[in-house]
Backbone bond lengths (Angstrom), bond angles and torsions (degrees), N, CA, C in turn:
res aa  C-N    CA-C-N  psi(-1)  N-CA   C-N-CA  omega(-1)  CA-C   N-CA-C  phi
1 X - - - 1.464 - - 1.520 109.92 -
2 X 1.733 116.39 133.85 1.402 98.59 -177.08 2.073 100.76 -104.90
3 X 1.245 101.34 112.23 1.433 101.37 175.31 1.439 89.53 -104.94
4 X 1.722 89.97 172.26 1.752 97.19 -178.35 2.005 82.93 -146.21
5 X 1.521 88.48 144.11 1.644 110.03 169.96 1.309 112.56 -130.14
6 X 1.253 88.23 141.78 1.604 132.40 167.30 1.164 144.73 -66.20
7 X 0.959 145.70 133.45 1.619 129.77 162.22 1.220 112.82 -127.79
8 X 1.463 137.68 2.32 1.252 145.57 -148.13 1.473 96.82 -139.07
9 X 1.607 104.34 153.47 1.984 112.16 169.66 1.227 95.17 -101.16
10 X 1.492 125.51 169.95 1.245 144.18 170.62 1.626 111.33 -119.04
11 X 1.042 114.81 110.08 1.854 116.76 176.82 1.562 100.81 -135.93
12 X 1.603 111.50 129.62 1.137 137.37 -176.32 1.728 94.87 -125.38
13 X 1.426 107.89 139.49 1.216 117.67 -173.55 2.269 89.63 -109.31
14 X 1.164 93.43 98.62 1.739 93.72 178.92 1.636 125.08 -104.91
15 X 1.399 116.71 12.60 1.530 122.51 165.86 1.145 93.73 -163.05
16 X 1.412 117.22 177.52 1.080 149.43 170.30 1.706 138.17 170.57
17 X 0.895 118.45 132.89 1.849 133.82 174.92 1.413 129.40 -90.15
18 X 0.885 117.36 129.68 1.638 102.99 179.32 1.573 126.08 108.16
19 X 1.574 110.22 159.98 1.939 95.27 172.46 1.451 83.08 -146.00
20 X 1.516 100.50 -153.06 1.628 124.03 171.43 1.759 93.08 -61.29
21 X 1.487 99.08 -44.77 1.695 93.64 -142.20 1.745 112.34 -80.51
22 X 1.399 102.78 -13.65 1.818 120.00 151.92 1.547 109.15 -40.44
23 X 1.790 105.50 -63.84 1.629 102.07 -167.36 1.470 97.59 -57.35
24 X 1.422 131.97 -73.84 1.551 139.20 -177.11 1.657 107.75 -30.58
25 X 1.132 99.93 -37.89 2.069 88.19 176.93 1.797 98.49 -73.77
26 X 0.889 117.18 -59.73 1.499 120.66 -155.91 1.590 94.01 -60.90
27 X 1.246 122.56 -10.38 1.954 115.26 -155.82 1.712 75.28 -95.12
28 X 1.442 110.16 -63.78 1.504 108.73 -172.75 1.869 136.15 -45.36
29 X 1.574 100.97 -19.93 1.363 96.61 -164.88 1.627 97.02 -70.67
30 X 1.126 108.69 -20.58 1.308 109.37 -175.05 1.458 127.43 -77.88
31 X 1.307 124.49 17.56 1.555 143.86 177.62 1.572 102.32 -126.76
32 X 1.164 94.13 -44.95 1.674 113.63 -167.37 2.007 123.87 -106.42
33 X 1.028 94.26 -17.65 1.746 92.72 164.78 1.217 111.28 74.07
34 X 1.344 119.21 -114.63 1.393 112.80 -166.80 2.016 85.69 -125.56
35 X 0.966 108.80 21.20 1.398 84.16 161.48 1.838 102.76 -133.72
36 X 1.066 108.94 42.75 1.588 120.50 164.67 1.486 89.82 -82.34
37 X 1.437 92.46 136.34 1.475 113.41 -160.38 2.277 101.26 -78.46
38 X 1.324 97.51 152.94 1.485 82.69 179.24 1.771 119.55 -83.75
39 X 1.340 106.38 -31.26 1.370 114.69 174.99 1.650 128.59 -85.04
40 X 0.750 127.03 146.78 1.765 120.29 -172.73 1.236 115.74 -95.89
41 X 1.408 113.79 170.66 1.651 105.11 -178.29 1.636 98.44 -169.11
42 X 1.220 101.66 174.47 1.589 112.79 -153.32 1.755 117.09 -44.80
43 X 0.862 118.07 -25.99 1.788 115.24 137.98 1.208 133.72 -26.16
44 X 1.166 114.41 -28.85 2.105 116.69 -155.84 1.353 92.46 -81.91
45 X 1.217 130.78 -51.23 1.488 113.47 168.85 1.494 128.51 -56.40
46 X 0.811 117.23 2.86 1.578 120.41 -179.78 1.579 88.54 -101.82
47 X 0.823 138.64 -74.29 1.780 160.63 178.64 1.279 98.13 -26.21
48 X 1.749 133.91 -42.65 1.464 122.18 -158.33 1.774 86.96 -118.48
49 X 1.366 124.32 -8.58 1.634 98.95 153.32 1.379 106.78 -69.21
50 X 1.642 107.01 -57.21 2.019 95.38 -176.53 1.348 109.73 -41.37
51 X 1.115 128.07 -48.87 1.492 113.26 -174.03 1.449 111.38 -53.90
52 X 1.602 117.07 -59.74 1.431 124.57 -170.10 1.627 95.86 -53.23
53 X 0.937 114.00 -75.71 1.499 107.12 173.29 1.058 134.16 1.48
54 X 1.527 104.51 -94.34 1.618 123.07 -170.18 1.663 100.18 -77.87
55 X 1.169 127.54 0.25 1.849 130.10 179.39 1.461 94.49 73.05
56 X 1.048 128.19 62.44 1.431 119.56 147.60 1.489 109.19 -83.40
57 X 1.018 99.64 99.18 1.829 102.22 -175.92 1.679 125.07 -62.32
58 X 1.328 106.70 -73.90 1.149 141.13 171.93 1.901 103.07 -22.89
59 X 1.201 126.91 -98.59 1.376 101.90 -172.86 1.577 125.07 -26.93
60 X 1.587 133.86 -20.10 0.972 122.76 159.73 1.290 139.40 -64.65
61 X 1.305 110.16 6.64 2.124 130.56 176.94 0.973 72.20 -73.71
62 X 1.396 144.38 -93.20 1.923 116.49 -94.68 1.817 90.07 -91.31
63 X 0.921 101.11 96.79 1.416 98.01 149.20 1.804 94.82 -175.09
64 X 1.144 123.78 -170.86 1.859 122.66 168.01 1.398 114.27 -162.33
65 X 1.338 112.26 148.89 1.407 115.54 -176.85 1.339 100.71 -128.75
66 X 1.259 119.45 144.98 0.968 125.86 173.07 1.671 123.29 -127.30
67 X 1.694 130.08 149.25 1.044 101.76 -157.82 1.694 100.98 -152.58
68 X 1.177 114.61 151.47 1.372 109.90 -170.13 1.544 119.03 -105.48
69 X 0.957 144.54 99.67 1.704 135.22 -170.18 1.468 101.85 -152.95
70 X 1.898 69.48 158.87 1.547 105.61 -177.34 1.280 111.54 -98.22
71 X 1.459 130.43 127.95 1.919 107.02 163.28 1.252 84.58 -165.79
72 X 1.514 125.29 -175.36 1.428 125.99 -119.98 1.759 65.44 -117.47
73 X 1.634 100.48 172.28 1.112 114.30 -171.28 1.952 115.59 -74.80
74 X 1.571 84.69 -25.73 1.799 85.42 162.86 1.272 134.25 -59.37
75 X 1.415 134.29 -50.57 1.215 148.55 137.53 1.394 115.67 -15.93
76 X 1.338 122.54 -60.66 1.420 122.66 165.17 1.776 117.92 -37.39
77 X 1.121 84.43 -69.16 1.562 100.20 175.09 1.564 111.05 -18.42
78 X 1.500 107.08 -70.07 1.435 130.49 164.26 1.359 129.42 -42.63
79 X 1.219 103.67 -44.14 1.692 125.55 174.00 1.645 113.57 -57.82
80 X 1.581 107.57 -44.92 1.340 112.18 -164.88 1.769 96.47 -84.79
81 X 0.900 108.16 -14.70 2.090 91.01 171.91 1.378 123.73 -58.64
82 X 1.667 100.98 -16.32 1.523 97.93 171.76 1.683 96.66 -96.37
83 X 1.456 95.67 130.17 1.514 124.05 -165.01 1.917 98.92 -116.90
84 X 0.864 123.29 -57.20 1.591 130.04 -168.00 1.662 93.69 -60.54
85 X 1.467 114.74 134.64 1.380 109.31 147.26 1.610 99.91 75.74
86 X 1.049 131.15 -10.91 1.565 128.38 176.52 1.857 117.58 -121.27
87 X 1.585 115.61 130.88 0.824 128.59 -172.69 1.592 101.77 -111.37
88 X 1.533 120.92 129.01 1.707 111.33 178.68 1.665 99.23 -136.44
89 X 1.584 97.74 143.90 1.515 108.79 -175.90 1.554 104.68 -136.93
90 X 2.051 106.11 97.78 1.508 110.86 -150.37 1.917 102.34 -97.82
91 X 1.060 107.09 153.67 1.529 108.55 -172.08 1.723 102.84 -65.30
92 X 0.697 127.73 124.51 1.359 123.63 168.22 1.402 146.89 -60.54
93 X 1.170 133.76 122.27 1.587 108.70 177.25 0.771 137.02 -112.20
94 X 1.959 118.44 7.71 1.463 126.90 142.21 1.604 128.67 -68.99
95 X 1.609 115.88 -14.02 1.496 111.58 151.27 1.352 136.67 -102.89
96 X 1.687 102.69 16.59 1.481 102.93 -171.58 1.323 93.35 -171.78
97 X 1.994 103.35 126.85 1.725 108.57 159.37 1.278 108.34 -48.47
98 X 1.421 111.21 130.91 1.752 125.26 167.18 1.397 110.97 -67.12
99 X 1.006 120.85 125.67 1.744 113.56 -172.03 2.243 95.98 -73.21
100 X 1.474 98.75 156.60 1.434 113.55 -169.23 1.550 105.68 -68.20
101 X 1.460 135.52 71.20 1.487 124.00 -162.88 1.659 94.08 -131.17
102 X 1.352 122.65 122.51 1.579 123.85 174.78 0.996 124.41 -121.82
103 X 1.150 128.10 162.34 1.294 138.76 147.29 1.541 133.02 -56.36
104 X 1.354 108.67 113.16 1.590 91.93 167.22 1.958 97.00 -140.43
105 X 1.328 113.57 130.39 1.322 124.44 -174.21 1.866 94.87 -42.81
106 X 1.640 96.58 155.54 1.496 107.80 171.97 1.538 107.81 -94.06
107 X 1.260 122.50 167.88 1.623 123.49 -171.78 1.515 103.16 -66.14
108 X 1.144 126.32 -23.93 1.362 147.32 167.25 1.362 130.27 -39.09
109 X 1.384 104.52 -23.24 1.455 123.50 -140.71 1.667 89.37 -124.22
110 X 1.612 96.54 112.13 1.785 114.47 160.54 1.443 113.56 -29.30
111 X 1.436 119.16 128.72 1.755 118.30 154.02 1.051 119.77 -109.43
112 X 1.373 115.79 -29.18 1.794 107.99 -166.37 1.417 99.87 -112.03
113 X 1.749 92.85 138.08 1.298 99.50 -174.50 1.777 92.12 -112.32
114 X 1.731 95.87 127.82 1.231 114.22 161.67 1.588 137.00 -87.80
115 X 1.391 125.95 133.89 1.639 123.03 -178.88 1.287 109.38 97.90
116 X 1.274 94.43 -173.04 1.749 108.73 -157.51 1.919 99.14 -104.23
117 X 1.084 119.72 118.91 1.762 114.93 174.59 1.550 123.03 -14.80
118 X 1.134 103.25 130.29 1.793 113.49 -166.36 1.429 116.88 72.36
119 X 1.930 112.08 3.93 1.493 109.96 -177.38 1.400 103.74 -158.21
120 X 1.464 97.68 43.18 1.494 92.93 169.95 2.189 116.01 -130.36
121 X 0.936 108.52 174.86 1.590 128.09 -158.87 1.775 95.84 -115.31
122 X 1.490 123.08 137.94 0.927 135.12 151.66 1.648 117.35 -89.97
123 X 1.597 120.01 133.98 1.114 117.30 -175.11 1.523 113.98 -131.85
124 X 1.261 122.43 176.34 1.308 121.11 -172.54 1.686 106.63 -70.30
125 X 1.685 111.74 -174.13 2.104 75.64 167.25 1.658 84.97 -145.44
126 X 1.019 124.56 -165.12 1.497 127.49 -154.51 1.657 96.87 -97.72
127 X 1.250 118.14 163.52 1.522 122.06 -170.72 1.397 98.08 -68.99
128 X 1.779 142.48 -34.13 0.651 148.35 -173.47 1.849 99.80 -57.68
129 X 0.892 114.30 -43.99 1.529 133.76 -177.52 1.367 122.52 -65.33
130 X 1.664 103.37 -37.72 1.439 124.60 179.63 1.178 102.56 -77.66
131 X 1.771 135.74 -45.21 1.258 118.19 -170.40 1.465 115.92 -73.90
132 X 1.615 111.58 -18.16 1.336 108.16 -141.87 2.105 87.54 -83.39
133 X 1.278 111.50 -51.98 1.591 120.05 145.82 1.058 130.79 4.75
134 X 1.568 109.05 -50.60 1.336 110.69 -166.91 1.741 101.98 -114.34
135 X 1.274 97.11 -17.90 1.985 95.61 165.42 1.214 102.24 -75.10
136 X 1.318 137.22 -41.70 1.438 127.96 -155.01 1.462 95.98 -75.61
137 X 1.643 104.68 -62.44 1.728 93.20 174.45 1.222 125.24 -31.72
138 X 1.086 120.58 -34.71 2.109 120.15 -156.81 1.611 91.54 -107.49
139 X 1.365 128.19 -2.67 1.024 108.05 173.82 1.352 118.56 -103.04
140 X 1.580 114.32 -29.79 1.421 128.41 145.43 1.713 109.66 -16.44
141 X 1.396 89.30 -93.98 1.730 125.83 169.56 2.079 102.51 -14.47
142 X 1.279 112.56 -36.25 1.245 112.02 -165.33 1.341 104.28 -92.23
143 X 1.387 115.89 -57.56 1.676 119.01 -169.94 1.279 113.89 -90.89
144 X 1.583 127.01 -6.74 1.523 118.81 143.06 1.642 108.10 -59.86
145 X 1.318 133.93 -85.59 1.209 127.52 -176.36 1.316 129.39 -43.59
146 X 1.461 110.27 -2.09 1.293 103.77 167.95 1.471 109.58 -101.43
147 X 1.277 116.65 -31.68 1.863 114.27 160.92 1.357 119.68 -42.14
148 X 1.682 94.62 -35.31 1.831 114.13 -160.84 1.432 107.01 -71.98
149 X 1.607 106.27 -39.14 1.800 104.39 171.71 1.219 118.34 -104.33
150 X 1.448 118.47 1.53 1.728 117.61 159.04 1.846 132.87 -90.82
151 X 1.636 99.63 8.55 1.370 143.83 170.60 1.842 107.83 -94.60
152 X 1.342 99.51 -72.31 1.298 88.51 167.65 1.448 136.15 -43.21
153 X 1.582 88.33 -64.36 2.011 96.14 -171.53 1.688 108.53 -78.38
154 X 1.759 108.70 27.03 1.104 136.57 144.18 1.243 135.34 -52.86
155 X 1.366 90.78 -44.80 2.051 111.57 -155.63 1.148 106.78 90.35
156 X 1.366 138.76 18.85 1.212 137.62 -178.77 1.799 108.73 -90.31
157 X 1.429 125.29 120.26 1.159 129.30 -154.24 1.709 98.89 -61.70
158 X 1.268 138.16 156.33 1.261 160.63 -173.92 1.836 85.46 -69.01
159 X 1.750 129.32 -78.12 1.070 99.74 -179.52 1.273 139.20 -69.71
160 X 1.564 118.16 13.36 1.591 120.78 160.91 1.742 113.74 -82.28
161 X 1.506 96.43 -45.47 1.841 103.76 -172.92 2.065 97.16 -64.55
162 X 0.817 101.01 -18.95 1.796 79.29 -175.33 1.064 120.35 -95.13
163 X 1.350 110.94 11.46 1.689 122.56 177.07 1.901 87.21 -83.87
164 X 1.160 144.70 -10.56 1.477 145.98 -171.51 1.647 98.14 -89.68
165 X 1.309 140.80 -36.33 1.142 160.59 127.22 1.705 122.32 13.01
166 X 1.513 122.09 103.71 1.669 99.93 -177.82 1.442 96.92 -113.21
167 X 1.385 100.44 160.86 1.652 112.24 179.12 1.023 124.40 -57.44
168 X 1.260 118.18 31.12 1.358 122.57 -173.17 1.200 108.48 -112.90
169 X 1.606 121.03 -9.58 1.616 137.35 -170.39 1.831 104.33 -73.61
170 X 0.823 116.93 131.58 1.565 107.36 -179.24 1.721 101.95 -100.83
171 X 1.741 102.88 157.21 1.369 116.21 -164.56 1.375 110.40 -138.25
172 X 1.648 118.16 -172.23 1.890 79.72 179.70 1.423 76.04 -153.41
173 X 1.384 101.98 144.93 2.054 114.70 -175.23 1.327 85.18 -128.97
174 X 1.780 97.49 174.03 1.130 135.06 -177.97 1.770 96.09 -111.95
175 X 1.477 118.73 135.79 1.288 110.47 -177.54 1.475 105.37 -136.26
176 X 0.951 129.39 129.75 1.754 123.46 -169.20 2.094 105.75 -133.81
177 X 1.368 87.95 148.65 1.612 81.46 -177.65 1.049 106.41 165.12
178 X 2.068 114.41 145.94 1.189 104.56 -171.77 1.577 126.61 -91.65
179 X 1.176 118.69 -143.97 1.630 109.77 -165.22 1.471 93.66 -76.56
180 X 1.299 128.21 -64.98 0.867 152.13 -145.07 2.101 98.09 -45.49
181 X 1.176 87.84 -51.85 1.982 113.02 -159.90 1.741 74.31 -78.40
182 X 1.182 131.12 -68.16 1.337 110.21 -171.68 1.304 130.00 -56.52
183 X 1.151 134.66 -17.25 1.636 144.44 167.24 1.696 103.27 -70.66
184 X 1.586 118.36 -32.91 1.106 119.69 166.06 1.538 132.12 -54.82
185 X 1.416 105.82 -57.14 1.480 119.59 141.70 1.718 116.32 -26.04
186 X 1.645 93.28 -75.89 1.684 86.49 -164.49 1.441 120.68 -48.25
187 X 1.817 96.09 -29.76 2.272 86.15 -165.74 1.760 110.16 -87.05
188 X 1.583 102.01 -0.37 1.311 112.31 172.79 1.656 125.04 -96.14
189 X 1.363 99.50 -16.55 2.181 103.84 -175.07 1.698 85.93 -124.13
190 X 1.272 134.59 12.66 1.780 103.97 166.19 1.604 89.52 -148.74
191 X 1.278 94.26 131.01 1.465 117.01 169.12 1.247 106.99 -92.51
192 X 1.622 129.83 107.54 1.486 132.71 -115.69 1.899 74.60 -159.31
193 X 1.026 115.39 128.79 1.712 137.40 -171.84 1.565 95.73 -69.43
194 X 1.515 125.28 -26.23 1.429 112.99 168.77 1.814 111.50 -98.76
195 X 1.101 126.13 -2.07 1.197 109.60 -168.01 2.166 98.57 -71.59
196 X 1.304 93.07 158.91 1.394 105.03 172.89 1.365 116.84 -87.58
197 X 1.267 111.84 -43.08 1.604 111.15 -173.43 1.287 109.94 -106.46
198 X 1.923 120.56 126.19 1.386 124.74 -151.40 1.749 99.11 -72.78
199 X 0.911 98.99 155.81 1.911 109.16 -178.38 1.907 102.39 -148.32
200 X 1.301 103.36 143.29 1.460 95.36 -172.17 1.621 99.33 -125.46
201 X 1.338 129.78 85.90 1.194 125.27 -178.23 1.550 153.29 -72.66
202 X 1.237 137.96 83.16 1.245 101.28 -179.81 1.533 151.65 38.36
203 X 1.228 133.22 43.23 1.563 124.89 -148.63 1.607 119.02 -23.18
204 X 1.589 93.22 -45.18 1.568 94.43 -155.90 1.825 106.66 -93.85
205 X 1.564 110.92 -3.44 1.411 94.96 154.56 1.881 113.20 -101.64
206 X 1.394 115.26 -6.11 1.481 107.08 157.73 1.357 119.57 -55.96
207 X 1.403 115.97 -6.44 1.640 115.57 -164.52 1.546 92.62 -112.15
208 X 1.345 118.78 2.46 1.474 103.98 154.03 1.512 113.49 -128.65
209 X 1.117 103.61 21.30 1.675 102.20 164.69 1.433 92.67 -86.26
210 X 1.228 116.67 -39.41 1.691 125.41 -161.34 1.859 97.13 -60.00
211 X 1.331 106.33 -38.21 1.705 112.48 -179.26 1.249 102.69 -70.74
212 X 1.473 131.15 -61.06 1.340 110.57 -148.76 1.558 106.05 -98.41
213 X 1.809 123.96 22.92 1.437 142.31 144.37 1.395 108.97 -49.93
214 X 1.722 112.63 -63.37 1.042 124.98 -174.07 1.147 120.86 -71.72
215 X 1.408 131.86 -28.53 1.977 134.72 167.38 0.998 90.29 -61.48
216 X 1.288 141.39 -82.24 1.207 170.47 -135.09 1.633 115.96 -56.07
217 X 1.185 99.78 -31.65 1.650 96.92 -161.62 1.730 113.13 -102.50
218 X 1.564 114.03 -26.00 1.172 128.16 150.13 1.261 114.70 -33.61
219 X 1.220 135.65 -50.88 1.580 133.40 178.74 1.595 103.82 -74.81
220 X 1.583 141.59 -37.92 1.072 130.07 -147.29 1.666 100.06 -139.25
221 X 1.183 94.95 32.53 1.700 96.49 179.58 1.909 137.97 -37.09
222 X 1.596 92.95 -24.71 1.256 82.01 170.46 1.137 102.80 -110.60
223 X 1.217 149.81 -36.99 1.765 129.94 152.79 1.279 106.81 -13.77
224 X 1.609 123.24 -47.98 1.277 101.59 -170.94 1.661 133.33 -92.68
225 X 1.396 91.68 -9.93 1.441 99.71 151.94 0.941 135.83 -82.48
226 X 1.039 135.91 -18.97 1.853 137.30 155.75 1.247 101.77 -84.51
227 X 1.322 146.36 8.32 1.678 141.29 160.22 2.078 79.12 -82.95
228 X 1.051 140.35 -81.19 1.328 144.89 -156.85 1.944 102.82 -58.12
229 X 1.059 118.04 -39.85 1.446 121.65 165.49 1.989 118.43 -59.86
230 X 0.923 89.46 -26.12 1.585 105.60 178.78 1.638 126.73 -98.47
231 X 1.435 106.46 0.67 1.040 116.25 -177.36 1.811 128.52 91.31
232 X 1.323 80.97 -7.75 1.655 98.48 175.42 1.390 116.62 57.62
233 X 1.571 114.89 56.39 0.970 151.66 161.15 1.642 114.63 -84.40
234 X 1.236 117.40 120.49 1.459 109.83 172.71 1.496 121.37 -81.82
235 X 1.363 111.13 131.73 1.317 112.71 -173.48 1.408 133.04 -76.40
């Protein structure tokens, strides 16, 4: 069987709406009405720290991002708890064989979890630990997908055979959302050396908060510097 593994997410930032100068119109109509000016000017940075600041949330909707990625079906899992402000459109696997693509952690990647719940430390784990990790994954990875296409070329329906399937299979959604819901995300899935309030994440969906920081911030640069001036708190 030729499977192929992973250790990495894939996030492509593929539309988007909006700038800095969207949030600054929408913050203003509300002092100013209909004669809040349409263009911005050397103010707007002062205007979208007060906002980031004090949590004026709301002018940060109108704009949307939208985003294209791959990551294993665990991550998803995780992904979809953010409900507010997020729209997701997931590949299916009752209308379509999932192509053979997995997960297997990088040598990089913490195993042992230290302490007692709500007080414990992730740590590296011994090579002995690292290999055994990456056999179990690929061996998983092998004799699910081989149930998975000896089910199928069964007659066994696509949504029965993918219940044989572990979350380790990667899939690829459509993810859309505005600034606001995404800053929510970020100060909650990456434990980020400026955030203020501690968050303990997931590794492997911190490694796509870490992606869609980086699409992401090119369009809205100073939002995103007063999100990092502020402690990176969502507003």
């Amino acid at each position: 069987m030729n499977l192929t593994f992973k250790s990495d997410m894939d996030v492509e930032l593929v539309d988007h709406m909006g700038s800095d100068e969207s949030i600054v119109q929408a913050a203003r109509v509300s002092t100013a009405g209909a004669t809040a000016p349409i263009q911005g000017n050397s103010t707007s940075a002062g205007l979208i720290n007060f906002l980031m600041r004090d949590r004026h949330g709301t002018p940060f909707e109108h704009n949307s991002l939208t985003f294209r990625v791959r990551a294993p079906l665990f991550v998803m899992y995780e992904w979809h708890r953010h409900r507010a402000g997020w729209s997701y459109n997931e590949e299916s696997a009752r209308y379509r064989e999932l192509e053979p693509v997995f997960y297997v952690p990088a040598a990089d990647r913490n195993l042992r979890q230290l302490g007692k719940p709500g007080a414990y430390t992730f740590e590296p784990g011994t090579e002995d630990q690292q290999d055994l990790s990456t056999q179990y994954h690929r061996e998983a990875a092998f004799a699910s997908w081989g149930m998975y296409q000896s089910a199928l070329k069964n007659g066994i329906a696509r949504e029965v055979s993918r219940n044989l399937l572990p979350v380790s299979i990667y899939k690829t959604m459509y993810a859309t959302c505005n600034l606001r819901s995404l800053f929510s995300f970020l100060s909650l899935r990456w434990a980020h050396p400026l955030s203020s309030v501690p968050t303990f994440p997931l590794r492997e969906i911190e490694m796509v908060a870490e992606k869609l920081d980086g699409s992401a911030r090119e369009h809205f640069p100073v939002a995103f510097e007063k999100f990092d001036e502020n402690g990176r708190v969502a507003p």
